[in-house]
C-alpha positions as MATLAB code, in Angstrom:
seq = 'XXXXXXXXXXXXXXXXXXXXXXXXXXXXXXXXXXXXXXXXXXXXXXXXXXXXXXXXXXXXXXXXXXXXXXXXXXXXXXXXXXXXXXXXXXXXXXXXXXXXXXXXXXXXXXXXXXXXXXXXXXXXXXXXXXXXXXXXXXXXXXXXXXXXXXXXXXXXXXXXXXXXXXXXXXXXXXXXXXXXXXXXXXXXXXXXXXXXXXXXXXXXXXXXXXXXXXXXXXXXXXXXXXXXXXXXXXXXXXXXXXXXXXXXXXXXXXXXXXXXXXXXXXXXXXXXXXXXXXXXXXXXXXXXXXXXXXXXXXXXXXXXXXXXXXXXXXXXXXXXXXXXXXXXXXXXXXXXXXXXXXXXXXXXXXXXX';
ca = [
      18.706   21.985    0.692;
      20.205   18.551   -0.511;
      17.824   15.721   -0.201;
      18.523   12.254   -0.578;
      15.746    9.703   -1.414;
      16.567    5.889   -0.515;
      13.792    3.882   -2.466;
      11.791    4.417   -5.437;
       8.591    2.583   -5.016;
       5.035    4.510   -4.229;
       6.545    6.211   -0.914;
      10.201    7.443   -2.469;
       8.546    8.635   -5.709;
       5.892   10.369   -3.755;
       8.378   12.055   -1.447;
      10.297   13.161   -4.741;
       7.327   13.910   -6.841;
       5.981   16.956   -4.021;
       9.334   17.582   -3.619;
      10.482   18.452   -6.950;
       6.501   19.938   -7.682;
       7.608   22.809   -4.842;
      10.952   23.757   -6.494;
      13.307   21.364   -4.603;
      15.042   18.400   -7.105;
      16.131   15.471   -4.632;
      18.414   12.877   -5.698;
      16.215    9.219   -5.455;
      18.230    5.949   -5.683;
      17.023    2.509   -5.771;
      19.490   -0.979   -5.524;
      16.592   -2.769   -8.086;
      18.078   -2.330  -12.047;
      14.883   -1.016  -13.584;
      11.197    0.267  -12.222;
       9.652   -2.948  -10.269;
       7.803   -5.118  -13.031;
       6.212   -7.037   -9.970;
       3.269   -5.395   -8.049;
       2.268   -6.056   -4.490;
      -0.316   -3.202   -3.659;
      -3.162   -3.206   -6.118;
      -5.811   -0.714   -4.322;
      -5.887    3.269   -4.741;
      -8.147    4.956   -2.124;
      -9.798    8.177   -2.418;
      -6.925   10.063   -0.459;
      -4.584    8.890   -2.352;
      -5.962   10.122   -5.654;
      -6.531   13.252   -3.487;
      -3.180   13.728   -2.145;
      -1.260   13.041   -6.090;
      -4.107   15.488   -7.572;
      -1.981   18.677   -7.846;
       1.208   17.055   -9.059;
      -0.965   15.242  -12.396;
      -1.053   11.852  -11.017;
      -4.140   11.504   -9.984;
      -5.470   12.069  -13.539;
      -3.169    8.929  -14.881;
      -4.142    6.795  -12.138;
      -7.614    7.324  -12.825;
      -7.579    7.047  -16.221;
      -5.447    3.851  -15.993;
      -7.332    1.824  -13.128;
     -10.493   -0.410  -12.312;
     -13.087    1.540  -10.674;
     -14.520   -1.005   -7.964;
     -17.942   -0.608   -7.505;
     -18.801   -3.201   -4.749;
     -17.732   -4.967   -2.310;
     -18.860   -8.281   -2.375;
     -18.881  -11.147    0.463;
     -19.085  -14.907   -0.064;
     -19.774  -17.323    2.879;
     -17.773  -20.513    0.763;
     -20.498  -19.980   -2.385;
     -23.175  -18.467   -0.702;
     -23.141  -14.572   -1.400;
     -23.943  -12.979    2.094;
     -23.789   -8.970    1.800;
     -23.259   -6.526   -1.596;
     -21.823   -3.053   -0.555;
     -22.136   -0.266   -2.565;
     -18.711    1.600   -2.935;
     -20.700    4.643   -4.454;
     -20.222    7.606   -1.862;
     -21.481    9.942   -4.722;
     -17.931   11.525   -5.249;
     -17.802   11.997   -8.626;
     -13.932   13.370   -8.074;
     -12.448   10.688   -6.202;
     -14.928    8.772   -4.198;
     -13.931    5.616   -5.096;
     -11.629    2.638   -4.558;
      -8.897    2.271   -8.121;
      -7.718   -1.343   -8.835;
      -4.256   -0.890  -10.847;
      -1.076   -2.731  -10.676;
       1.332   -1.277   -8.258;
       3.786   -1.048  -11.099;
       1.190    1.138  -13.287;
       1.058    3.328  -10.234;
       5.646    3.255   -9.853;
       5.538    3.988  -13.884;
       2.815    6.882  -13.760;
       4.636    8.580  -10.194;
       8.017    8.190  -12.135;
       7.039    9.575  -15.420;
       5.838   12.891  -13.670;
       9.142   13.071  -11.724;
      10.553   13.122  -14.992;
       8.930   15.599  -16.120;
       9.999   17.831  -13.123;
      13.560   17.007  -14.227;
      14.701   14.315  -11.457;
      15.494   10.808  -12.796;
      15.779    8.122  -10.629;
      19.330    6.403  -10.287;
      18.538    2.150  -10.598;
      21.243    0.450   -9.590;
      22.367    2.747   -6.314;
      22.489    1.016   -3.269;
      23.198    2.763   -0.060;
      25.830    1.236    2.286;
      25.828    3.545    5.224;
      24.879    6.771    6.570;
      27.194    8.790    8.645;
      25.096   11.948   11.026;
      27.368   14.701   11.541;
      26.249   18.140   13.373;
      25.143   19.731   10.491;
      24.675   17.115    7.570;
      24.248   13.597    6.797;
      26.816   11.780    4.675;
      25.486    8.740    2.809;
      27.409    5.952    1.090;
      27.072    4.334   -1.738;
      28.128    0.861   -3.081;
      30.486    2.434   -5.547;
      32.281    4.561   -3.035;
      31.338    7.623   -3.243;
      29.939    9.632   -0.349;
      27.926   11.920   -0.611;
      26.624   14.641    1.857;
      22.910   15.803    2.302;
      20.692   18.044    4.523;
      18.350   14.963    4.840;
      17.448   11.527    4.224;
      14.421    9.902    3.573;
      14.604    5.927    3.872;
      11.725    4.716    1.756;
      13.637    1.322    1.084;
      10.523   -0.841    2.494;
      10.665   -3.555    5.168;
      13.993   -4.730    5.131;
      15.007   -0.954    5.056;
      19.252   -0.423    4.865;
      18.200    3.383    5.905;
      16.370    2.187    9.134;
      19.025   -0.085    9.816;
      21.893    2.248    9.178;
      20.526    4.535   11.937;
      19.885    1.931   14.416;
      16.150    1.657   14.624;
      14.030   -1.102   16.223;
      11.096   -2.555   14.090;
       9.112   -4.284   16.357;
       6.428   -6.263   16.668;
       5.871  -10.126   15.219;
       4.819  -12.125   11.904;
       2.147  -14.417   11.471;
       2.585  -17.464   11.399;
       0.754  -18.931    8.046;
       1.599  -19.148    4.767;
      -0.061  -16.701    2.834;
      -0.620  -17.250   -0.915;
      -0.949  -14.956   -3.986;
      -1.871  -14.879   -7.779;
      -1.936  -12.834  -11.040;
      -4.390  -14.071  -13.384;
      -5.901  -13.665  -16.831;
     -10.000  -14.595  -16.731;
     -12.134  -14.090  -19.212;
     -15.411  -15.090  -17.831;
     -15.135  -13.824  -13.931;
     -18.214  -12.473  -13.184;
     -17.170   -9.894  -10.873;
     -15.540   -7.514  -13.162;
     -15.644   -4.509  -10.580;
     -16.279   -5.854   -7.565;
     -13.981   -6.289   -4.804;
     -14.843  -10.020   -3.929;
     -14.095  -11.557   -0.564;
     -14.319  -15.555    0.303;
     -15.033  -16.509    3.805;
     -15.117  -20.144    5.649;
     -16.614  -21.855    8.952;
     -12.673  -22.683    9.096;
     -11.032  -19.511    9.028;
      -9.995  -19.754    5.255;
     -10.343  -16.372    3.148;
      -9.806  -15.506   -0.299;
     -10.516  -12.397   -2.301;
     -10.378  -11.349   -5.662;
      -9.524   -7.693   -7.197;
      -9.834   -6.293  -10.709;
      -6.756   -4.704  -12.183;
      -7.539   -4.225  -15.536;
      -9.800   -5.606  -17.980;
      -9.609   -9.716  -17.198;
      -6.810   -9.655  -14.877;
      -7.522  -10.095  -11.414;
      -5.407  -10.775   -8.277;
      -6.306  -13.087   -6.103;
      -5.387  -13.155   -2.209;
      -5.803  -15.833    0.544;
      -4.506  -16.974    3.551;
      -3.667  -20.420    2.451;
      -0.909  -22.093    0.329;
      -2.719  -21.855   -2.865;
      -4.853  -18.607   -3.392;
      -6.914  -20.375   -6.541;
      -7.600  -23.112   -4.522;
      -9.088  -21.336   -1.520;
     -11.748  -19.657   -3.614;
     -14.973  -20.740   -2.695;
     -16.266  -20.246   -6.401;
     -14.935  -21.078   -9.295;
     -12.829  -18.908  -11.073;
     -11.549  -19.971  -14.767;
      -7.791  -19.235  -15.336;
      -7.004  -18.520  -18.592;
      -3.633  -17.066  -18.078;
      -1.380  -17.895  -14.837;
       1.052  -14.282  -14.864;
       2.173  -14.540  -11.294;
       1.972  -17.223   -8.241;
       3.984  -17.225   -4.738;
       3.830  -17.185   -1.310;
       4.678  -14.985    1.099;
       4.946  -14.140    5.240;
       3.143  -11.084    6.741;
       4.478   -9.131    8.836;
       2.786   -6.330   11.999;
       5.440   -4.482   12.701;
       6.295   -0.584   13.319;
       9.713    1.659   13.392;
      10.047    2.672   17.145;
      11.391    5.970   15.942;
      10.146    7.452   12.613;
      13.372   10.099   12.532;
      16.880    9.918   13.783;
      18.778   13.336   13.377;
      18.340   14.258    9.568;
      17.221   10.999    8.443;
      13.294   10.401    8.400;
      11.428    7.146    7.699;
       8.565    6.609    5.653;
       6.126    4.145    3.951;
       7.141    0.112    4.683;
      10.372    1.788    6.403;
       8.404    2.773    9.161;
       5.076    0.421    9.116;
       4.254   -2.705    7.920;
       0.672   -4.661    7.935;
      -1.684   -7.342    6.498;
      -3.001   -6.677    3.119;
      -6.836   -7.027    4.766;
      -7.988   -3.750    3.793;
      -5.339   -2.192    1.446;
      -4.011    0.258    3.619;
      -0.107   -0.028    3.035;
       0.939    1.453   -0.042;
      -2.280    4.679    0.745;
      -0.183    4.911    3.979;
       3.015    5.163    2.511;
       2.099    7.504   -0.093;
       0.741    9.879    2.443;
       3.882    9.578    4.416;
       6.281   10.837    1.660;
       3.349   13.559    0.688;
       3.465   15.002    3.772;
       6.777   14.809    5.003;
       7.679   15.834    1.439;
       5.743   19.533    2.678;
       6.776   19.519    6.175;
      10.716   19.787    4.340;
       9.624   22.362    2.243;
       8.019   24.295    5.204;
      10.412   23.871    7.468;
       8.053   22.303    9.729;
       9.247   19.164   10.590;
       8.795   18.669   14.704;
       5.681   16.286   14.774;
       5.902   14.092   11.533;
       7.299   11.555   13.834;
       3.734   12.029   16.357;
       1.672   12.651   13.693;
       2.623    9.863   11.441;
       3.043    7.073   13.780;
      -0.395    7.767   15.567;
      -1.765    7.022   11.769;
       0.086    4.060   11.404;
      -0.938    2.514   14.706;
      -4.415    3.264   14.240;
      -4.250    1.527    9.959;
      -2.741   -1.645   11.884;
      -5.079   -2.114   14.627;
      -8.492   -1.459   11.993;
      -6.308   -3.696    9.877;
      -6.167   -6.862   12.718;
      -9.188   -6.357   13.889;
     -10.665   -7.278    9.850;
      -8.383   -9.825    9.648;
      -9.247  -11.456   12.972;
     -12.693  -10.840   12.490;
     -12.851  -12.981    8.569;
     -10.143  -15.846    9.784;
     -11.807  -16.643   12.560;
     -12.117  -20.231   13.673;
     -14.545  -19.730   15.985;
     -18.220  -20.655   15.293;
     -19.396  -18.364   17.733;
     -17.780  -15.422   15.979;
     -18.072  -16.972   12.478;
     -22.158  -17.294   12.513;
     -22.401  -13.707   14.544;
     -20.127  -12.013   11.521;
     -22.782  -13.789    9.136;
     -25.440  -12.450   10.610;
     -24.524   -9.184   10.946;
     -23.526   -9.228    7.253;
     -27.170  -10.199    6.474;
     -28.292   -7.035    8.015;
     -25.736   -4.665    6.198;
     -26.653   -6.454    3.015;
     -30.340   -5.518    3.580;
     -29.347   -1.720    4.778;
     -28.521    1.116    1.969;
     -27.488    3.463    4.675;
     -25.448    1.148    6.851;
     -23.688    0.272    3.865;
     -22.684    3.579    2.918;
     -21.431    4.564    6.644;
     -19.271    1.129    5.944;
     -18.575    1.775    2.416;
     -16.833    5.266    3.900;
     -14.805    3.665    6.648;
     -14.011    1.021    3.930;
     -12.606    4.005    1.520;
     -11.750    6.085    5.016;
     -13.145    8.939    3.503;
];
């Protein structure tokens, strides 16, 4: 079976990684020149690690990343709850911070080592469904047919357009903000640290190495949201961006399957995106090589919907603007931070373990 990859981030490596692990070399394109030196997704969770265990990757990951500890929550400076993120996994019950391209350089490495290289600088033009094949086409001309396609070219996805697929659903409307940063005195080395406000502001910081930290919010300047201080001693990245709730009314078309920010797309509140994708290409990666292919559409978009709606409902619930809500969360929080066992039953649906 031919098997074309569009996309080489988490998902497309993913999908080629189990491919290539089960005796089936795809070919994997990407329009970007070289492996991403940017990084949106920065958290690992425990299925993750799970699911890249018996191609080697887990080992890399885990030997690469920040293991997060706690998760801690600030009402402006006032700490209100510490959660344990022990679950007493020893294997993988734990949440990674690493660089999303740490986690694109360790996925491609192992692909390399099953013998498929990646082809930077490949952009897909079209795709053309016959009967019994797909044929795809490239920017320099050359078509090319396959058995199937896997578009795992993110949100603005050429595959997804190609076969005529509706991503619906809406963007919010605020400016979100973002930053890479070099601290050497943050106190919260491991922790997962989240900023809250009467006034809907949020901000959250998370370890990627040793003194580098991103930091998150839902303003125009992520620093500046943080309700305590952070010292900056290196600036390495700063923008803005738009977030987008959206899903891919159809997660197949024919041959040609859809997978990762293709076919879902959410808030960062609660790092599901990139764990989502990954387990997308994983297992549509062994429904190809089973044969089995019927309900990865079902299957997969039941998952997605139910990561987006736990998603909005924790970013609704910490951007609230309503006092009401605001002093209720705080409360509540107060409890938790007082409760070892409640915060291990939210500690798992945290890690969704």
């Amino acid at each position: 079976m031919r098997v074309l990859i569009v996309g080489a981030g988490p998902t497309g490596l993913t999908a080629a990684v189990e491919l290539a692990r089960q005796g089936l070399k795809p070919k994997i394109i990407d329009q970007r020149s070289n492996l991403s030196s940017s990084s949106r997704a920065v958290g690992i969770l425990p299925k993750t690690i799970q699911i890249l265990q018996k191609s080697g990757v887990s080992g890399t990951l885990l030997s690469k990343g920040i293991q997060i500890k706690n998760f801690l929550i600030y009402d402006q400076n006032r700490k209100t709850a510490s959660i344990s993120l022990n679950t007493k996994n020893k294997e993988s019950g734990y949440l990674i911070g690493l660089p999303q391209d740490r986690t694109e350089a360790a996925l491609r490495d192992n692909l390399l080592n099953l013998g498929v290289k990646v082809e930077y600088g490949t952009k897909l033009e079209n795709l053309y469904q016959e009967s019994d094949k797909v044929i795809a086409s490239l920017e320099n001309g050359v078509e090319i047919p396959f058995d199937l396609v896997i578009g795992a070219d993110g949100i603005k996805s050429k595959t997804r357009e190609c076969i005529g697929v509706d991503y619906y659903g809406f963007d919010l409307q605020e400016t979100w903000s973002i930053a890479d940063i070099t601290s050497l005195t943050w106190q919260h080395a491991v922790e997962f640290t989240l900023c809250t406000s009467h006034d809907g502001t949020v901000a959250v910081v998370i370890p990627l190495d040793k003194n580098r930290y991103r930091v998150i919010s839902n303003t125009e300047d992520a620093i500046e949201a943080l309700g305590i201080p952070i010292e900056v001693h290196e600036l390495l990245y700063q923008g803005q961006f738009q977030i987008s709730i959206r899903q891919a009314r159809n997660y197949c078309k024919g041959q040609v399957y859809l997978a990762g920010d293709a076919a879902h797309c959410q808030s960062p509140v609660g790092g599901r995106g990139m764990n989502l994708g990954i387990a997308d290409a994983a297992i549509l990666a062994n429904r190809i090589i089973n044969g089995n292919l019927d309900s990865y559409e079902k299957n997969r978009q039941v998952e997605a919907k139910r990561n987006i709606q736990q998603s909005e409902r924790l970013r609704k619930i910490f951007t609230t603007k309503s006092y009401f809500t605001y002093y209720l969360r705080t409360g509540i929080l107060k409890i938790v931070d007082s409760q070892p066992k409640l915060q291990s039953q939210i500690a798992k649906r945290f890690l969704d373990i």
